[in-house]
PyMOL CGO cylinders between C-alpha atoms (Angstrom):
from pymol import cmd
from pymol.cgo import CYLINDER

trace = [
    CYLINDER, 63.09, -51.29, -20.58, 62.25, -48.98, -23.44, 0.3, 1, 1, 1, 1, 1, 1,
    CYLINDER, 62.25, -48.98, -23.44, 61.58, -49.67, -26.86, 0.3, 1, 1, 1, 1, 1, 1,
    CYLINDER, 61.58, -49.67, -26.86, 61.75, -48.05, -30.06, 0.3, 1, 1, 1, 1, 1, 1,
    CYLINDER, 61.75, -48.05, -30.06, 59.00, -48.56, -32.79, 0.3, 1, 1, 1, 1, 1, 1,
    CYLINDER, 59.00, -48.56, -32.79, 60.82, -50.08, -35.11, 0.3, 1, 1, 1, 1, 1, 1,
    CYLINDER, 60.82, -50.08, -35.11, 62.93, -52.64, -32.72, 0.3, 1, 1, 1, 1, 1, 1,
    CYLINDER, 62.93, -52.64, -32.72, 59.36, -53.38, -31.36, 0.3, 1, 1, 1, 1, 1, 1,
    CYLINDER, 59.36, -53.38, -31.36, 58.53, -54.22, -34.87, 0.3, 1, 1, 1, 1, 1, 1,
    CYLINDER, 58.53, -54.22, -34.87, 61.94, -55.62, -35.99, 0.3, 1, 1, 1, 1, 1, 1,
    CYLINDER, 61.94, -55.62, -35.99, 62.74, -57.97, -33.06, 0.3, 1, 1, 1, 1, 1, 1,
    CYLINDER, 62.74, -57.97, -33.06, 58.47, -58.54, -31.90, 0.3, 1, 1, 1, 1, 1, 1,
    CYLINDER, 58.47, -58.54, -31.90, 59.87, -62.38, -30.51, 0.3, 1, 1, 1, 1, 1, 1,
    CYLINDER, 59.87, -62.38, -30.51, 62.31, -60.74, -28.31, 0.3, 1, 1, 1, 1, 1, 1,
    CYLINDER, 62.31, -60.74, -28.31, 60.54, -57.63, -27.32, 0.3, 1, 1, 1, 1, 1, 1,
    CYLINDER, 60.54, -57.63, -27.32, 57.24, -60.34, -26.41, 0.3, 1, 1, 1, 1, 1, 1,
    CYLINDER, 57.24, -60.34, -26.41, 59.47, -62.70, -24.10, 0.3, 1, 1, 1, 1, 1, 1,
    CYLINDER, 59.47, -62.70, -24.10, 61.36, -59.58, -22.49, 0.3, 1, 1, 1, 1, 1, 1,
    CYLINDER, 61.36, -59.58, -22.49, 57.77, -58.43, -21.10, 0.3, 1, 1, 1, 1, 1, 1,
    CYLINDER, 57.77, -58.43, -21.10, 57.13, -62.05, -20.07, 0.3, 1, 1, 1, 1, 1, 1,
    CYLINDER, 57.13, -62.05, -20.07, 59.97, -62.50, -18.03, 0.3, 1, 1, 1, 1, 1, 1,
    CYLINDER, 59.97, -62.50, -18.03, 61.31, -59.26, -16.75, 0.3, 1, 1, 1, 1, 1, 1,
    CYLINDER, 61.31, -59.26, -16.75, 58.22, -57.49, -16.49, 0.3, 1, 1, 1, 1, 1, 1,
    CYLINDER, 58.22, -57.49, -16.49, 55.99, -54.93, -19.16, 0.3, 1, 1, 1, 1, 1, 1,
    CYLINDER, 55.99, -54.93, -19.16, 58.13, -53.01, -21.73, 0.3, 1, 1, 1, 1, 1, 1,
    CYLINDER, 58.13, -53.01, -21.73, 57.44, -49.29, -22.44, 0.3, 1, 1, 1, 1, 1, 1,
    CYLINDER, 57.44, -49.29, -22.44, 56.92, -48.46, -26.50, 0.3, 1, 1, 1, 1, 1, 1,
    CYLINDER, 56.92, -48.46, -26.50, 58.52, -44.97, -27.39, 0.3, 1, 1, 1, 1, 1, 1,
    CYLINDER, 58.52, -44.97, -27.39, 57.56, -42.90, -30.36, 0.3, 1, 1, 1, 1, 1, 1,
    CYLINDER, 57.56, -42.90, -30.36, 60.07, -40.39, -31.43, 0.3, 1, 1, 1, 1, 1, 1,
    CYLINDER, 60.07, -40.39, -31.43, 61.43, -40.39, -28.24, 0.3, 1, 1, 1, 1, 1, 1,
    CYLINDER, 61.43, -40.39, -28.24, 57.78, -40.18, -26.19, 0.3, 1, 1, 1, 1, 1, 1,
    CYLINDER, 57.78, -40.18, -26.19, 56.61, -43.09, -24.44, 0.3, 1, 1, 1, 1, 1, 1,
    CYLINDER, 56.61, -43.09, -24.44, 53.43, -44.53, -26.31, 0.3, 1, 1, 1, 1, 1, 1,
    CYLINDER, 53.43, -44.53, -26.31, 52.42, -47.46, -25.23, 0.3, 1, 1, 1, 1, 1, 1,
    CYLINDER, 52.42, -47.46, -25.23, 53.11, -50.55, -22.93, 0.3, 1, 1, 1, 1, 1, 1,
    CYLINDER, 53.11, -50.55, -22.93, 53.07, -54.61, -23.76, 0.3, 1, 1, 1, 1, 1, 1,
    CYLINDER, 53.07, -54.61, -23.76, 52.55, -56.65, -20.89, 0.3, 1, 1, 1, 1, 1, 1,
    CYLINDER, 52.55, -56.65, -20.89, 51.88, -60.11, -20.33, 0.3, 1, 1, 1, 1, 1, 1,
    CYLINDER, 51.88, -60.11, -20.33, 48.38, -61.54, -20.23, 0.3, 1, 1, 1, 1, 1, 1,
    CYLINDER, 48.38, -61.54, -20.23, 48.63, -62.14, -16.48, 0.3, 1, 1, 1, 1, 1, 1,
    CYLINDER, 48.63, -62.14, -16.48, 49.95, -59.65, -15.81, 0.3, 1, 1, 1, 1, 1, 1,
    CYLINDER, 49.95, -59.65, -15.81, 46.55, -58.15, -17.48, 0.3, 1, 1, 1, 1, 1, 1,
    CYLINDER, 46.55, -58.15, -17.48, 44.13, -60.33, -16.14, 0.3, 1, 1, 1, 1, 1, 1,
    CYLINDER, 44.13, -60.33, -16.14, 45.48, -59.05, -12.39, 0.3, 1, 1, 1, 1, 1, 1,
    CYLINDER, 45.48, -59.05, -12.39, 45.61, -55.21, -13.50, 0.3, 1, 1, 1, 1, 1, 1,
    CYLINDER, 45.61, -55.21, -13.50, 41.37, -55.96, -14.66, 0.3, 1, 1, 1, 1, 1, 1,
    CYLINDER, 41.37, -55.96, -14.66, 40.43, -57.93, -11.19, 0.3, 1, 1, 1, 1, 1, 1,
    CYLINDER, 40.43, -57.93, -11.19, 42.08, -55.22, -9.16, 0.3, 1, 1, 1, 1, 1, 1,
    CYLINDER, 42.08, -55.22, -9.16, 40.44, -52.51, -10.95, 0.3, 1, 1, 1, 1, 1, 1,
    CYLINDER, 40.44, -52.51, -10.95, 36.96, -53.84, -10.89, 0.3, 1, 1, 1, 1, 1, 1,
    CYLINDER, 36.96, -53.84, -10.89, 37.63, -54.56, -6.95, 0.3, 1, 1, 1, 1, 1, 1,
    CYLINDER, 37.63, -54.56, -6.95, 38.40, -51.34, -6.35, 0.3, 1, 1, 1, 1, 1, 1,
    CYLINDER, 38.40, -51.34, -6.35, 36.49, -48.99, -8.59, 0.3, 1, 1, 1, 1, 1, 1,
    CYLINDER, 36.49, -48.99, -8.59, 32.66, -50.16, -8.23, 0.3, 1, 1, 1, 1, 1, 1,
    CYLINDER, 32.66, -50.16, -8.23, 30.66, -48.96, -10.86, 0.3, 1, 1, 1, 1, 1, 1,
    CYLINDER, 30.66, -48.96, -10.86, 26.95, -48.79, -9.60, 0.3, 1, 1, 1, 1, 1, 1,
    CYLINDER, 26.95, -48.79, -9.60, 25.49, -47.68, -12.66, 0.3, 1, 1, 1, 1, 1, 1,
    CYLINDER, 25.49, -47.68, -12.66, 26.70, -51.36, -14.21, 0.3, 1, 1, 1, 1, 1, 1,
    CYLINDER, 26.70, -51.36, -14.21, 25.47, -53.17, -10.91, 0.3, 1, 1, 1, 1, 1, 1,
    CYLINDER, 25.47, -53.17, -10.91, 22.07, -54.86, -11.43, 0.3, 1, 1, 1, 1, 1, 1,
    CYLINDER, 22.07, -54.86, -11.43, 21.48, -55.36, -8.15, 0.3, 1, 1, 1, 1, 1, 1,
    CYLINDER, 21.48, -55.36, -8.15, 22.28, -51.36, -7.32, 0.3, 1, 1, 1, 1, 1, 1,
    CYLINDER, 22.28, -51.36, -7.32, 19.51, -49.05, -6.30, 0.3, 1, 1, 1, 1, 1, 1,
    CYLINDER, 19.51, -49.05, -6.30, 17.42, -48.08, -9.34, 0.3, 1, 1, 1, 1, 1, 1,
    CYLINDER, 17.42, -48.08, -9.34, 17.28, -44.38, -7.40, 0.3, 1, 1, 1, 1, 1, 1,
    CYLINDER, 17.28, -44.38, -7.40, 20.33, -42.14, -5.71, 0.3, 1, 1, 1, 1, 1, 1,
    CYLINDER, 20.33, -42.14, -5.71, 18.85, -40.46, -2.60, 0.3, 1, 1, 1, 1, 1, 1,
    CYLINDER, 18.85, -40.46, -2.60, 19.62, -36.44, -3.44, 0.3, 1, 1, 1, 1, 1, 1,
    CYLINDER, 19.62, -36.44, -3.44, 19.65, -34.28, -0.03, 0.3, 1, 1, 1, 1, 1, 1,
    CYLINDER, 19.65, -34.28, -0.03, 17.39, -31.30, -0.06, 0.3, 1, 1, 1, 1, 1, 1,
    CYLINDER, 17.39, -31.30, -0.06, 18.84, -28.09, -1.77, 0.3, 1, 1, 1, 1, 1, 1,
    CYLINDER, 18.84, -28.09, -1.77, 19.94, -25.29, 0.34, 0.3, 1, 1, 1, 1, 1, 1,
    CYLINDER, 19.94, -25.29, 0.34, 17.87, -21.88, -0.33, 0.3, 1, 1, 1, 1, 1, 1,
    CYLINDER, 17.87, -21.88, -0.33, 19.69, -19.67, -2.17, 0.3, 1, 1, 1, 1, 1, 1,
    CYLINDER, 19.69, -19.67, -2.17, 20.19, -15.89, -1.75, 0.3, 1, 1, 1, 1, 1, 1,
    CYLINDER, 20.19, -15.89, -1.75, 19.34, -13.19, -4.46, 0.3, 1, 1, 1, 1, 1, 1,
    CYLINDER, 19.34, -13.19, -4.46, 22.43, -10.55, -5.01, 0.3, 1, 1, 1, 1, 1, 1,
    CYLINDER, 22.43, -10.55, -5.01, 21.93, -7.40, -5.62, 0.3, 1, 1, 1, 1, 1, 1,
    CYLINDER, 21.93, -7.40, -5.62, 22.80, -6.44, -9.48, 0.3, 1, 1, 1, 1, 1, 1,
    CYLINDER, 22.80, -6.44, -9.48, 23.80, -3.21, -10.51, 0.3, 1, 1, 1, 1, 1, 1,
    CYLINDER, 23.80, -3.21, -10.51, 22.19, -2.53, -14.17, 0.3, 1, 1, 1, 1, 1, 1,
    CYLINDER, 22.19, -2.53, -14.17, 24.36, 0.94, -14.14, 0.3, 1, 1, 1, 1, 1, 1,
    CYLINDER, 24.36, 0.94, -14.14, 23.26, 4.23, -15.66, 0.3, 1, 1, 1, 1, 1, 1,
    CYLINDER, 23.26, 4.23, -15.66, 23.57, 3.14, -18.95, 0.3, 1, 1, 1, 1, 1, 1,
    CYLINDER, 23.57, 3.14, -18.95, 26.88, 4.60, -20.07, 0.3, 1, 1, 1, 1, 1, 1,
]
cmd.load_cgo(trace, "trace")
């Protein structure tokens, strides 16, 4: 379900036990969806599923200090064409 601002604001007990029992509840702003309220487990599972399947290396401590970079390819030279100067 979708939201105005101000019933958001007017009715926040209502709006807070619709997203914990029928699911998260879209915010609009003049019409444009804004934002989203959802409950804290329903949080909690969104974080653990992200950092399962995103792995940030840089953040891992145990991650190679170096990233192994292949050899570059040689590169040609192209021919430019400085013109006659007109």
């Amino acid at each position: 379900m979708a939201w105005q601002v101000y019933d958001a604001k007017a009715r926040f007990s209502e709006f807070l036990d619709a997203s914990l029992n029928q699911g998260p509840q879209i915010i609009t702003r003049r019409g444009v969806e804004a934002a989203v309220l959802i409950s804290i487990d329903e949080w909690k599972h969104l974080r653990e599923r992200a950092r399962q399947s995103i792995p940030d290396p840089l953040l891992d401590p145990n991650a190679p200090h170096d990233i192994p970079v292949g050899p570059r390819r040689p590169f040609k030279l192209r021919p430019f064409d400085f013109g006659d100067g007109e």
